[in-house]
N, C-alpha and C positions, 0 to 999 in steps of 0.2 A: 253549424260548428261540429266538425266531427269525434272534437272531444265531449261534447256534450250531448252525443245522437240520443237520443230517443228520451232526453229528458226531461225538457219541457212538454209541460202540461196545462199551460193555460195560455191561449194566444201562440198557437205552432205557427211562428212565423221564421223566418229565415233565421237558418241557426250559426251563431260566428263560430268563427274558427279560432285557434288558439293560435299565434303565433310561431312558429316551430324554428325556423333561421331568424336566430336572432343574433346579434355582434356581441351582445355584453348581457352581464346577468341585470345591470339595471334596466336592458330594455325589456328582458324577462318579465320582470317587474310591475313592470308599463303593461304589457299586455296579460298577464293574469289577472291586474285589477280593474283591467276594460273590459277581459272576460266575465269575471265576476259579476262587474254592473249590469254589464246586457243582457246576462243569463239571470239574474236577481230580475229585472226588468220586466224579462218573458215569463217568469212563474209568480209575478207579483210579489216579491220576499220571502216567499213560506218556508218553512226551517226544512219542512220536509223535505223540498226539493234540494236544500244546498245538501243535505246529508248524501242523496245521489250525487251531487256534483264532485263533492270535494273526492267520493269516492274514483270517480272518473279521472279525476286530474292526479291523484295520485298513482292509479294505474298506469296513466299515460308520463308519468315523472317516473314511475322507476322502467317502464318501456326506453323511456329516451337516454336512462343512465347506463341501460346493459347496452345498449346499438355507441353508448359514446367510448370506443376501444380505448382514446385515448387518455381521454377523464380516467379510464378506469385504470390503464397500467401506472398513473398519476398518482391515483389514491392506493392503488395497491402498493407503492412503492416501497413507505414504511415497511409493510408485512414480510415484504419481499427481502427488504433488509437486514430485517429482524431473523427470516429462515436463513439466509446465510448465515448469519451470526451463530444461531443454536448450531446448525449443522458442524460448521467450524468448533467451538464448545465442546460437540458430542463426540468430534474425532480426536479431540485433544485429550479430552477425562478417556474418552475407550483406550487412549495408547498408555494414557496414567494406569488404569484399572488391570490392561495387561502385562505391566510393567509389578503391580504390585501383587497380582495373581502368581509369575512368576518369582518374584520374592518370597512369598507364601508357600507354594512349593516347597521351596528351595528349604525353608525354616522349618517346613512339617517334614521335611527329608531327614533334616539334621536332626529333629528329634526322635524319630524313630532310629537313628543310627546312636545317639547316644542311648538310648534304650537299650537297643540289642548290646554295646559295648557296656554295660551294665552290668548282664549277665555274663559276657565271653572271658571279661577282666578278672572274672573270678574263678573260671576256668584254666584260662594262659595270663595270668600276669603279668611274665616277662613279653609277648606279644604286644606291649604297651610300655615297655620300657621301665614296669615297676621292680627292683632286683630283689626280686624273692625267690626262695625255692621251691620246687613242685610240689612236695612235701610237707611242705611246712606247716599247713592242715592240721595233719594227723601228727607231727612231730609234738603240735603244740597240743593236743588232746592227750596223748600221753604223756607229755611233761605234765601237762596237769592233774594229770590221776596219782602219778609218782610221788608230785610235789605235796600233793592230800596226804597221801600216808606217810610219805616222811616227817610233815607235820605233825600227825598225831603222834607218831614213836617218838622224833625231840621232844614235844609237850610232853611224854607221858614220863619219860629218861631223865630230862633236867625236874621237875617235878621232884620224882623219886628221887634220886641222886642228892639233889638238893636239900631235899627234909632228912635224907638217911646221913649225909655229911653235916648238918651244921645244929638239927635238932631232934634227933634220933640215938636211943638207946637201946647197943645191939645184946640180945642174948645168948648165951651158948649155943644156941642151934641153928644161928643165924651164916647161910652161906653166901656164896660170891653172887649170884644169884639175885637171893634175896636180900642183898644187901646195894645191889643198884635198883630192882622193883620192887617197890615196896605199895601193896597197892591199899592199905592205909592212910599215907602221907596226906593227901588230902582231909582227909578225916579228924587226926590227931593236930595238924596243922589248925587246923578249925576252931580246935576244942583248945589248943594250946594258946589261942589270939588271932585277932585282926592283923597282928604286926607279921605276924609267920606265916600267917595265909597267904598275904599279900605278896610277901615275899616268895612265895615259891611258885605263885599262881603268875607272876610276871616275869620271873627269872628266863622263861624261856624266849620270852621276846627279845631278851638284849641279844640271844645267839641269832633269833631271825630279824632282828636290828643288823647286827652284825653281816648277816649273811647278803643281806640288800646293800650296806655300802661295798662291800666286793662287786657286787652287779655295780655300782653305781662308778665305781674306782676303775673295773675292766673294759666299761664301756667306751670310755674315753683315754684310749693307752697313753703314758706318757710313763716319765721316767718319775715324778715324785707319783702320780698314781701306782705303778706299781711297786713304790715302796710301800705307801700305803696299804696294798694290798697284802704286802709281807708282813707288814706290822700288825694288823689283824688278824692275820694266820697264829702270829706267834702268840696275842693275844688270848686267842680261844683255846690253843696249846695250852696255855699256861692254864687259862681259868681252870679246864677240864682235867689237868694235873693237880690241881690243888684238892678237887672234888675226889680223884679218883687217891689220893694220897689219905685227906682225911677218913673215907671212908675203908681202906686198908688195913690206914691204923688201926681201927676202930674192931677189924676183922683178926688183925694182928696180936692183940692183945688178949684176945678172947681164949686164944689158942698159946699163950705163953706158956714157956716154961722159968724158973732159975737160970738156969744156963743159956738160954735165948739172949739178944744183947737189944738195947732199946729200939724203938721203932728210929727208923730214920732214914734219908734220901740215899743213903748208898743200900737201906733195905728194900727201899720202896722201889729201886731201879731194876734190883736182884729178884722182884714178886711177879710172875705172871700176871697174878689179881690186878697187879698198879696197872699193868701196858693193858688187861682189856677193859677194865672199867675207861682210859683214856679213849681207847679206839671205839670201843661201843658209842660212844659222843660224838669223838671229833671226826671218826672218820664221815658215820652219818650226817655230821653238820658240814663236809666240807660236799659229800653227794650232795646235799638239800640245795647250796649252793648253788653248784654246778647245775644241775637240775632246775634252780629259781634262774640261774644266767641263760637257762637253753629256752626254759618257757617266755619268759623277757624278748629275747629275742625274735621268737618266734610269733609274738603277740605286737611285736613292734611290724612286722613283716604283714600281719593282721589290719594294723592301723594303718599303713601304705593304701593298701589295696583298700580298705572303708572310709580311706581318705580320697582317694581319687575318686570312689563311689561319691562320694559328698559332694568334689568340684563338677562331676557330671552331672546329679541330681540339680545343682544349683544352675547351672547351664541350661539343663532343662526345664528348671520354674523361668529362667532368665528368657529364655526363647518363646516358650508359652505365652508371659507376658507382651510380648513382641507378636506373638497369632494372635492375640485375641485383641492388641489395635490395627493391627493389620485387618484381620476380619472387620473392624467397623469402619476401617478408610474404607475397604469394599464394599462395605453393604453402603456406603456412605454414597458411592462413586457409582455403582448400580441405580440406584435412588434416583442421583438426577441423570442420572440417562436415561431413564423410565420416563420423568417428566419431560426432557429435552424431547423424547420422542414423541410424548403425548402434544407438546405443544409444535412440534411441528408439522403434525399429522392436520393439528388446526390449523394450523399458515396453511397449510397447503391446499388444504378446504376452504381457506378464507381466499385465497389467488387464483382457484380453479371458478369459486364464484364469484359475487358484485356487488360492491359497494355502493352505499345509499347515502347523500349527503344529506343528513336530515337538517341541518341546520339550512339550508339551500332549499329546503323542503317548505319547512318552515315557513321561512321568509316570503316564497311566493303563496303559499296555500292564506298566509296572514294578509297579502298582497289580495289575493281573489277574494277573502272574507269583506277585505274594509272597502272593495268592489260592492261585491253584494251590498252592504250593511249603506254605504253611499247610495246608491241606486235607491233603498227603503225609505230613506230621512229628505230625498231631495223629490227623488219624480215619483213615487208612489205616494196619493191620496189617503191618509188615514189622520185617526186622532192621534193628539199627544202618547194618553196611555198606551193606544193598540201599537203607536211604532215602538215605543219602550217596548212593549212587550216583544214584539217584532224581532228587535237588536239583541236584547235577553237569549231568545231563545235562539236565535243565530250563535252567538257566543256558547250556549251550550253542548248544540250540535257541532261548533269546532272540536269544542275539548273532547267532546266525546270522541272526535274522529281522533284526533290526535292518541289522545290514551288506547285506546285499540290498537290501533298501528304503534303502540309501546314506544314514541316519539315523544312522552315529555320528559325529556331530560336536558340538561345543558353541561353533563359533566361531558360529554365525547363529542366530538365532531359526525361521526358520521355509525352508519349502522350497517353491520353486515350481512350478507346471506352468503352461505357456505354451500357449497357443492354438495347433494343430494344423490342418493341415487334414486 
């Protein structure tokens, strides 16, 4: 038997052959457990001998599996099917991946342009459609510096004016002057109550009250706002009249004579003193005004442009968050194209080499054991115990064959060898 050359060792008599054209796998069958017996026969049972044998017949089972092309394009079939598949897969996620590359772009594009248009919008404004003036920067830094010290001159005018008209007692030596700054009032205010402090400490805010509903009245023209705004005017008119009146008298009377005639509104019209105590107030509260309507404006002009900074900024968190799932679809879509490729790199190694059917394996190698283990129990001479022992160790020297050659399993059908180099 040329599967079995040079293996028997007791009684070298004529060596059989294994079958090799066979019609079906049951006549397979048939002739490995014939092999089995006759070769069992020729070495009298011994373990040692099948241990060469099995290894023999399985050398000669995967010989006959690489020469069988057809078995093999048979079993390769699945794998084969399976690399179509990934491959198809790999081209379909690659057109995804650069479908979304390109969108990724595209969004890293738009954010680096909303960036640069960040800065440029603060630059040209109206280059974006926001209607501002180039100016209006610097228009509004100097309204604000303006509108500072106008503040403090009304605060420090109505103040004074205020404590020197309604709780101030002048002296003879008191002039026009000193009789609108009085830079005590706070002081005697203080000492005079709670109630006097209070009042002259706040009197200036009903003028820059005042002066904020004009902004507020001008800003929206119509025809009952700009009465409103007339009304207010005449309002401040008036209060600033009464202020610069009382405190006249007060200048008026210091300076009396007999013959002088009482203080009164056709005196007060006829007194220098009355028209600049009015203008020293109203005309500064009507610049503070003008000056709070210019800064307003000009700070609304501010909020335009910190506005559109806002819906850009927010554009820009909005898109970011847009990169960074965009970024994990890619890395997501890279991933298994990494894997798609690793495992076709194995299909292709599993197709370039050849398939083992071990379960086909199996079967006949179990077929040539119960061969042999036959041959022990019928035509070989021994005792009970020494066949026991016999079969025993036949059965061990399978497993052990099998476990080496890493064929006991029953989860797969078959075992591969991959192309080497």
């Amino acid at each position: 038997m040329g599967l079995l050359k040079s293996i028997a060792q007791i009684k070298p008599t004529r060596k059989p052959e294994v079958k090799e054209n066979t019609n079906s796998f049951e006549d397979q069958k048939v002739t490995y457990h014939e092999d089995g017996r006759s070769t069992s026969r020729l070495c009298q049972g011994r373990s040692e001998n099948l241990q060469a044998s099995l290894s023999a017949i399985y050398h000669k089972f995967e010989n006959n599996c690489k020469k069988e092309e057809e078995e093999q394009v048979k079993l390769k079939q699945p794998y084969v099917t399976e690399l179509k598949g990934k491959r198809t897969l790999m081209l379909t996620k690659g057109e995804e991946l650069q479908i979304e590359k390109k969108k990724l772009e595209e969004k890293e594009t738009k954010v680096e342009k909303l960036r640069s248009d960040i800065v440029n919008v603060r630059r040209s404004p109206q280059d974006y459609g926001i209607p501002v003036e180039r100016k209006s920067s610097s228009k509004f830094w100097i309204g604000t510096i303006l509108l500072t010290f106008l503040s403090v001159y009304i605060f420090i005018f109505y103040i004074s004016t205020s404590f020197s008209a309604f709780f101030r007692t002048f002296d003879p030596s008191t002039e026009l002057f000193g009789g609108m700054f009085y830079p005590k009032a706070l002081q005697e205010a203080y000492d005079a109550g709670a109630l006097e402090l209070g009042f002259i400490l706040f009197i200036p805010f009903v003028f820059f009250g005042l002066g904020y509903l004009i902004h507020v009245f001008m800003h929206k023209q119509s025809i009952g706002n700009i009465f409103k705004v007339i009304l207010l005017f005449i309002t401040t008119f008036i209060f600033d009249a009464l202020l610069a009146y009382l405190i006249d008298e007060k200048l008026y009377n210091l300076n009396k004579t007999f013959e002088d005639p009482e203080f009164s509104l056709s005196v007060a019209f006829s007194s220098p003193s009355f028209w600049v105590i009015i203008f020293a107030g109203f005309v500064s509260y009507i610049i503070w005004g003008l000056v709070f309507d210019i800064v307003m404006k000009e700070h609304a002009d501010k909020d335009k442009i910190e506005n559109y900074v806002k819906s850009l900024e927010d554009e820009i968190k909005n898109l970011i968050q847009t990169v960074n799932k965009q970024n994990e679809t890619i890395e997501s879509l890279e991933e298994i194209i990494r894997g798609k490729k690793v495992r076709c790199s194995e299909l292709e190694d599993i197709i370039d080499g050849f398939i083992l059917p071990i379960r086909n394996y199996k079967a006949l190698s179990s077929e040539y054991l119960q061969g042999w283990q036959e041959c022990i129990t019928s035509e070989i001479v021994l005792g009970p115990d020494q066949t026991k022992d016999y079969l025993n160790e036949c059965i061990k020297v399978y497993n052990t064959h099998i476990a080496q050659l890493d064929l006991n399993v029953d989860d797969y059908q078959n075992k591969v060898y991959t192309k080497t180099l």
